[in-house]
C-alpha positions as CSV (number, residue, x, y, z in Angstrom):
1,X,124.9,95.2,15.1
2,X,122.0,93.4,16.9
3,X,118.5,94.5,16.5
4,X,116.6,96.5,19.6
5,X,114.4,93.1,20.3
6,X,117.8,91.1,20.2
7,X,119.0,93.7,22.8
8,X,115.9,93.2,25.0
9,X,116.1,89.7,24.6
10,X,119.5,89.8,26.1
11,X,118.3,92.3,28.9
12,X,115.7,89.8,30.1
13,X,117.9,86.9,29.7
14,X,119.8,88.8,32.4
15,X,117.3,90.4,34.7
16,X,114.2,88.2,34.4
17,X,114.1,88.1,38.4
18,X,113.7,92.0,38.4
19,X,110.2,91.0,36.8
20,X,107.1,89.8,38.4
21,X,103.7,88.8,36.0
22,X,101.0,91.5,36.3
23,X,98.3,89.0,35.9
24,X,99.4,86.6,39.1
25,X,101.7,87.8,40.5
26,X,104.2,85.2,40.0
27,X,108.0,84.6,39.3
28,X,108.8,85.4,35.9
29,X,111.7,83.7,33.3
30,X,112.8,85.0,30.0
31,X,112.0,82.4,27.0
32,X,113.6,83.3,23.4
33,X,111.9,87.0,22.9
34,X,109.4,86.7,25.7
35,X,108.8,86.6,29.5
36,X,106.6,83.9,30.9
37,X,105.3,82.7,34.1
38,X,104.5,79.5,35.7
39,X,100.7,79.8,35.0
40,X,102.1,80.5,31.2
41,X,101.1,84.2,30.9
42,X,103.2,85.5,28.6
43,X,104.2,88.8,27.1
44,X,106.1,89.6,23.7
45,X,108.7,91.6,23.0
46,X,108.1,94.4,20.2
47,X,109.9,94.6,17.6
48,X,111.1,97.8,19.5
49,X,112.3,95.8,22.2
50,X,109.7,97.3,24.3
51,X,107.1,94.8,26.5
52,X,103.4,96.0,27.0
53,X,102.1,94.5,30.4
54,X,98.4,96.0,30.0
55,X,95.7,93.6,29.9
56,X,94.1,96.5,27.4
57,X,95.0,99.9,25.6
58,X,94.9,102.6,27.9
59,X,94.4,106.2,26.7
60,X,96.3,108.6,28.9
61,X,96.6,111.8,27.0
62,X,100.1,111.9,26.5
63,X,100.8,111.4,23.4
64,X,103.4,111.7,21.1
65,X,102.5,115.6,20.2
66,X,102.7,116.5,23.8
67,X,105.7,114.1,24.6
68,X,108.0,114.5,21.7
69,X,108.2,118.6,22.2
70,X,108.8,118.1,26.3
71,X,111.3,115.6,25.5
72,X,113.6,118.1,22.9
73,X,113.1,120.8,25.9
74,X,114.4,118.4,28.7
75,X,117.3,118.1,25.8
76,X,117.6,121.4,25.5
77,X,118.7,122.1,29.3
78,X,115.8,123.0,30.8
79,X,115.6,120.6,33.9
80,X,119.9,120.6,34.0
81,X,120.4,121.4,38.1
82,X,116.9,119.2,38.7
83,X,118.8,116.3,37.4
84,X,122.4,117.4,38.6
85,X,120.5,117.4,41.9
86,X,118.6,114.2,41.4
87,X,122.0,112.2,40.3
88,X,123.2,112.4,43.8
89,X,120.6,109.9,45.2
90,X,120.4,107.2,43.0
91,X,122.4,103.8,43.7
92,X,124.3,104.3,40.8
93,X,125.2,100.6,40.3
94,X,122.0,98.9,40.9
95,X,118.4,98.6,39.4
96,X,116.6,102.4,39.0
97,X,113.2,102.3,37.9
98,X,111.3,105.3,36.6
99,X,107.8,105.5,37.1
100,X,105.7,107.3,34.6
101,X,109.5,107.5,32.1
102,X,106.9,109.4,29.0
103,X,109.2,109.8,26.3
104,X,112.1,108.1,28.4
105,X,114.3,111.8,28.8
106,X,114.7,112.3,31.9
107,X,116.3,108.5,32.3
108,X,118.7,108.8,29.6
109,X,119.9,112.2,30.7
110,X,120.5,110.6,33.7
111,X,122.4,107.8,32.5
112,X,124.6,110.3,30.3
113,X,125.6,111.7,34.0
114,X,126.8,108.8,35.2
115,X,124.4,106.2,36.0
116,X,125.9,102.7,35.5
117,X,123.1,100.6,37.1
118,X,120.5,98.9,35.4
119,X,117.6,100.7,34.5
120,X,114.0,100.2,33.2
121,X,111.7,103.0,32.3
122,X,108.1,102.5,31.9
123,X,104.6,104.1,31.6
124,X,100.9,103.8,30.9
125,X,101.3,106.1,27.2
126,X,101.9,103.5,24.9
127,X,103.1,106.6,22.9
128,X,105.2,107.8,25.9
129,X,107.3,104.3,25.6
130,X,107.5,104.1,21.7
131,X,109.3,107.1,21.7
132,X,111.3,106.1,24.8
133,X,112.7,103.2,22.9
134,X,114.7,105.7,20.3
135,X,117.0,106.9,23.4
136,X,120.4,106.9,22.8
137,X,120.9,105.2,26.5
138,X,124.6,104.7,27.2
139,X,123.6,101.7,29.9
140,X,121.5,98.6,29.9
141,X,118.0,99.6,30.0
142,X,114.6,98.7,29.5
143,X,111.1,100.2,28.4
144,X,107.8,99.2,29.1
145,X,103.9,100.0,29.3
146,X,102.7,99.1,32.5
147,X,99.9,100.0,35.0
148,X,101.5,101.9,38.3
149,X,99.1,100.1,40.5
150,X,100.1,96.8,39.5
151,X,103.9,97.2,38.8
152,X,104.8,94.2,37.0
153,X,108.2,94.0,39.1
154,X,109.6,91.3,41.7
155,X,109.1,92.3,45.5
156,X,112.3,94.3,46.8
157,X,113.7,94.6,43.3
158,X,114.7,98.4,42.7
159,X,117.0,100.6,44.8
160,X,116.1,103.2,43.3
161,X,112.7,104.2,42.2
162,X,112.1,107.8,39.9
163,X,108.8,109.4,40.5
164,X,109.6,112.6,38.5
165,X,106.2,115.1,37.9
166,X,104.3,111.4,37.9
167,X,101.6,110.4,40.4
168,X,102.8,108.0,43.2
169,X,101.7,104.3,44.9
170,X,103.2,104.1,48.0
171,X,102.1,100.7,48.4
172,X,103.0,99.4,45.3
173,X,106.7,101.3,45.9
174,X,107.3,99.5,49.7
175,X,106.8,96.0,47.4
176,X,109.0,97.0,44.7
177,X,111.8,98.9,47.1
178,X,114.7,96.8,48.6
179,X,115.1,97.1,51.9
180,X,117.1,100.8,52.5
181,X,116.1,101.5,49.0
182,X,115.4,105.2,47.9
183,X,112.6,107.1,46.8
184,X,113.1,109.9,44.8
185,X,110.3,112.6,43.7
186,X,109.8,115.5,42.5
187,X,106.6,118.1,42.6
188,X,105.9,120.9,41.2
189,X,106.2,124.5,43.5
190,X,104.2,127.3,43.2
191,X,106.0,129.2,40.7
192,X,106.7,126.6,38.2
193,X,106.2,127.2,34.7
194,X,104.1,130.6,36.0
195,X,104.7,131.5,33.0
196,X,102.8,129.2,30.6
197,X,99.8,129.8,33.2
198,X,99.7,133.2,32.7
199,X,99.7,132.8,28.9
200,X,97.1,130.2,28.6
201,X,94.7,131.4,31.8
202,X,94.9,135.1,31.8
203,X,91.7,135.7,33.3
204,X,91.5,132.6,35.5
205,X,93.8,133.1,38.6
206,X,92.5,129.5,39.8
207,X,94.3,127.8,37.6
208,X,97.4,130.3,37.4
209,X,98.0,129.2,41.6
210,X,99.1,126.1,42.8
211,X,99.9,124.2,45.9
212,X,101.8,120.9,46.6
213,X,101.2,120.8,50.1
214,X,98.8,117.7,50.1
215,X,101.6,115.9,47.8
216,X,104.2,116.5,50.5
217,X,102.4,116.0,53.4
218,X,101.4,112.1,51.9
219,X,105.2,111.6,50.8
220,X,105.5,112.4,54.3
221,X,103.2,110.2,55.9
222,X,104.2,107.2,53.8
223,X,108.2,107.2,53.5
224,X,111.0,107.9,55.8
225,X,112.0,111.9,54.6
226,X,116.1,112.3,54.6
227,X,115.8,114.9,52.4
228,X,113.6,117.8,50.9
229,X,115.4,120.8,48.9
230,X,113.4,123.6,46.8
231,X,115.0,124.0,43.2
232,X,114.4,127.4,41.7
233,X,116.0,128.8,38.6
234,X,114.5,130.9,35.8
235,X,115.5,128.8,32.4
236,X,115.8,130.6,28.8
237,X,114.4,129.2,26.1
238,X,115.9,128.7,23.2
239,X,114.4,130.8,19.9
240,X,114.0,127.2,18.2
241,X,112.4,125.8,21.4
242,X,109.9,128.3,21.9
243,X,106.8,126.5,20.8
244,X,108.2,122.8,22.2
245,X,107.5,124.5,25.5
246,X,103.9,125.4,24.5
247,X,103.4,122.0,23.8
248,X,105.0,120.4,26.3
249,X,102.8,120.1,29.1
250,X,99.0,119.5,30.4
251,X,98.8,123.0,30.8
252,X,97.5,123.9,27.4
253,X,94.9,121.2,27.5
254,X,91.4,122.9,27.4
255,X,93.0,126.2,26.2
256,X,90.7,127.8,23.4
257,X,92.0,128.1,19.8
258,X,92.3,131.6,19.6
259,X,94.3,131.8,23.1
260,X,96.9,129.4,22.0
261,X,97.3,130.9,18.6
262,X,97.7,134.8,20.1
263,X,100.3,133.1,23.0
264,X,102.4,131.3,19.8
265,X,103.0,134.6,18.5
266,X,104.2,135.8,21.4
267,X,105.8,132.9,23.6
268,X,107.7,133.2,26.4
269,X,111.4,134.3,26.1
270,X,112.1,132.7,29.8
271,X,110.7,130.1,32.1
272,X,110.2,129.5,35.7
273,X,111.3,126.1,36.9
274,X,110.2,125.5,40.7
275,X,110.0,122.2,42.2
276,X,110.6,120.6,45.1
277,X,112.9,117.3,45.2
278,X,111.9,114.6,47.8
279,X,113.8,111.5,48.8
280,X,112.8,109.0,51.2
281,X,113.4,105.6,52.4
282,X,111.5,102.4,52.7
């Protein structure tokens, strides 16, 4: 059986026009265990098979103690009809690329549901991508750490681009879209994860609210809309899951000791999942 960087060898052996360098924005080929460009910038493969296009370390905040818990919930069921719904727009047999993959579980869920194309997963958490690498995926795929404002892909090279609960460059997705190529997103609604907020901000009805409207409104003003559907469900959480979904999101960042401890003894038994799924063209 080969070894994950002899697997990602092979992948950019195969798809090394899917890339573009970061640094000049030139063509890229693969060469033994690496990709290089013309100007010879080159970048490594890990020993995890994964390829860091940073020019230096990045600290997002998602780390593996956040990331490794929402990844075991998306496992668990939890975002099942998002992704059922989200399956139905992708170009099944060509390139999908997910922006902002984290631990790399909304991909591989996807690809257990029938996605046969090539896909590449990357993100800014260096953690987010380490983890990502231990997927199961049932396709070719890819993982990186890269920069969304400087995608390190080739000009009209996806046809499919991911932008689940991640922030969005509209510029850098008309480059990296084919021509007819979709866009697909998807935002938080007002209700989601109400639960969690009311746990961790009990007194603060600030940061219990929230509104998507601006994050429409600019998907709107950048990208063809053919289609915008509200998902809302109320998921129960498994007894072993309980505090993975404490864990598993911003929410609890800034959230006193004491708060956190008195919501772990009582978590919630149920969930709220509202969110809004978005598709447009280039």
């Amino acid at each position: 059986m080969k070894k994950k960087i002899e697997l990602a060898a092979d992948f950019l052996h195969k798809h090394a026009a899917i890339f573009r360098c970061p640094l000049c924005h030139e063509a890229m080929s693969a060469v033994e265990s690496n990709l290089q460009c013309v100007n010879h910038h080159r970048f490594d493969l890990s020993k995890k098979g994964t390829l860091y296009f940073l020019k230096h370390a990045v600290k997002s905040g998602y780390d593996q103690a956040m990331l490794a818990p929402r990844g075991r919930m998306i496992e668990s069921g939890q975002y099942g009809p998002v992704l059922d719904a989200i399956q139905k727009f992708i170009h099944i047999t060509g390139v999908t690329i997910d922006v902002g993959c984290g631990e790399g579980s909304f991909l591989h869920e996807l690809n257990t549901r029938g996605v046969e194309g090539t896909t590449i997963g990357f993100d800014i958490s260096k953690d987010g991508v380490y983890l990502a690498s231990n997927q199961p995926m049932t396709n070719e795929a890819f993982w990186c750490v890269a920069d969304l404002t400087n995608l390190p892909f080739a000009d009209g090279s996806a046809d499919t681009i991911l932008n689940i609960f991640s922030p969005s460059h509209y510029r850098e997705f008309h480059r990296v879209l084919k021509t007819g190529g979709s866009l697909v997103k998807i935002i938080p609604e007002e209700n989601y994860l109400r639960e969690l907020r009311k746990a961790f901000y009990p007194n603060e009805l600030e940061k219990q609210q929230y509104s998507n409207q601006l994050v429409l409104e600019k998907f709107k003003e950048e990208m063809t809309l053919v289609h915008n559907e509200r998902i809302s469900y109320t998921f129960e959480v498994p007894e072993k899951r309980c505090l993975d979904l404490l864990e598993m999101s911003p929410l609890e960042w800034g959230v006193s000791q004491e708060v956190k401890k008195q919501v772990e003894e009582n978590p919630p038994a149920s969930v709220s999942i509202d969110v809004r799924l978005l598709v447009g063209k280039k």
